[in-house]
C-alpha positions in Angstrom: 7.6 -23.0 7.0 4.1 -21.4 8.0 3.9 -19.4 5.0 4.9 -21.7 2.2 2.0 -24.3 3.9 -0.2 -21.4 3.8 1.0 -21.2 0.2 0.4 -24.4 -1.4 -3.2 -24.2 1.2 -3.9 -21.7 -1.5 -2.7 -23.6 -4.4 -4.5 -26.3 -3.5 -8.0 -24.6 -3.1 -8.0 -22.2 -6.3 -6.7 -25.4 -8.5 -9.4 -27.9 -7.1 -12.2 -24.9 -7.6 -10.7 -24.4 -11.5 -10.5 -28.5 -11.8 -14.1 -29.2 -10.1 -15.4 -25.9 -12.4 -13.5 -27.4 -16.0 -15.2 -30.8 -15.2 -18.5 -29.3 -14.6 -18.8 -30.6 -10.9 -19.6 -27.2 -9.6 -20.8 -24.1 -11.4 -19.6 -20.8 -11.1 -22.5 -19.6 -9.2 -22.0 -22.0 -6.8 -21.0 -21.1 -3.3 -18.3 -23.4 -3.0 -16.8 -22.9 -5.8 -16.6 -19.2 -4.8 -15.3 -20.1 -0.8 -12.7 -22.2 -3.2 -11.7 -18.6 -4.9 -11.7 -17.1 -1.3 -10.1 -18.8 1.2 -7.1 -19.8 -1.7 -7.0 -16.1 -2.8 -6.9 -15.7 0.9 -3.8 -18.0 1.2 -2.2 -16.6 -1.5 -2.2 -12.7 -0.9 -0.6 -13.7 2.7 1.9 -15.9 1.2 3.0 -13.3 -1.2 2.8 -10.5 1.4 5.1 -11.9 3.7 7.7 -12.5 0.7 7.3 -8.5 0.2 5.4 -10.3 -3.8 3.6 -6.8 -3.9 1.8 -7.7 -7.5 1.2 -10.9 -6.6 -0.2 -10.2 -3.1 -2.7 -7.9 -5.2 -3.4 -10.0 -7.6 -4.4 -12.5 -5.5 -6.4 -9.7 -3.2 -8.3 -8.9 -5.9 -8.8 -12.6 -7.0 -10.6 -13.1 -3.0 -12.3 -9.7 -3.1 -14.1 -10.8 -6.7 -15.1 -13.9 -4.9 -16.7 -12.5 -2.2 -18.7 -10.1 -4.2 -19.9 -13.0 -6.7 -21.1 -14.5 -3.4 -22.2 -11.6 -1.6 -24.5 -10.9 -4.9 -25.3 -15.2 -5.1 -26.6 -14.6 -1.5 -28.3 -11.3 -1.9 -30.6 -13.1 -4.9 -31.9 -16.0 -3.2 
């Protein structure tokens, strides 16, 4: 039950960056919008982990791991 909270936690966070992005509330160079891409990438790898979803776990690794570089770099300029 943990894990499928964690799950939608992660749903939730990468569809409201993607919605607030398409609508032009945030920007892409925004830092929330990248914590969005984090923490739900975040959510997602460990959901798919502990169902032993090896592509999706690294999809969604990779998804986090791009966010925190675009921020890292966001961070690094300013």
């Amino acid at each position: 039950m943990i894990f499928i909270s964690i799950g939608w936690l992660g749903v939730v966070f990468c569809t409201l960056g993607y919605l607030l992005l398409s609508t032009k509330v945030l920007k892409a160079d925004s830092r929330i919008f990248q914590a969005f891409n984090i923490f739900g990438g975040l959510c997602l790898a460990a959901t798919a982990i502990n169902a032993r979803d090896l592509p999706n776990a690294a999809a969604n690794v990779l998804w986090m791991f791009i966010g925190m570089y675009a921020l890292g770099r966001q961070l690094r300029n300013r």
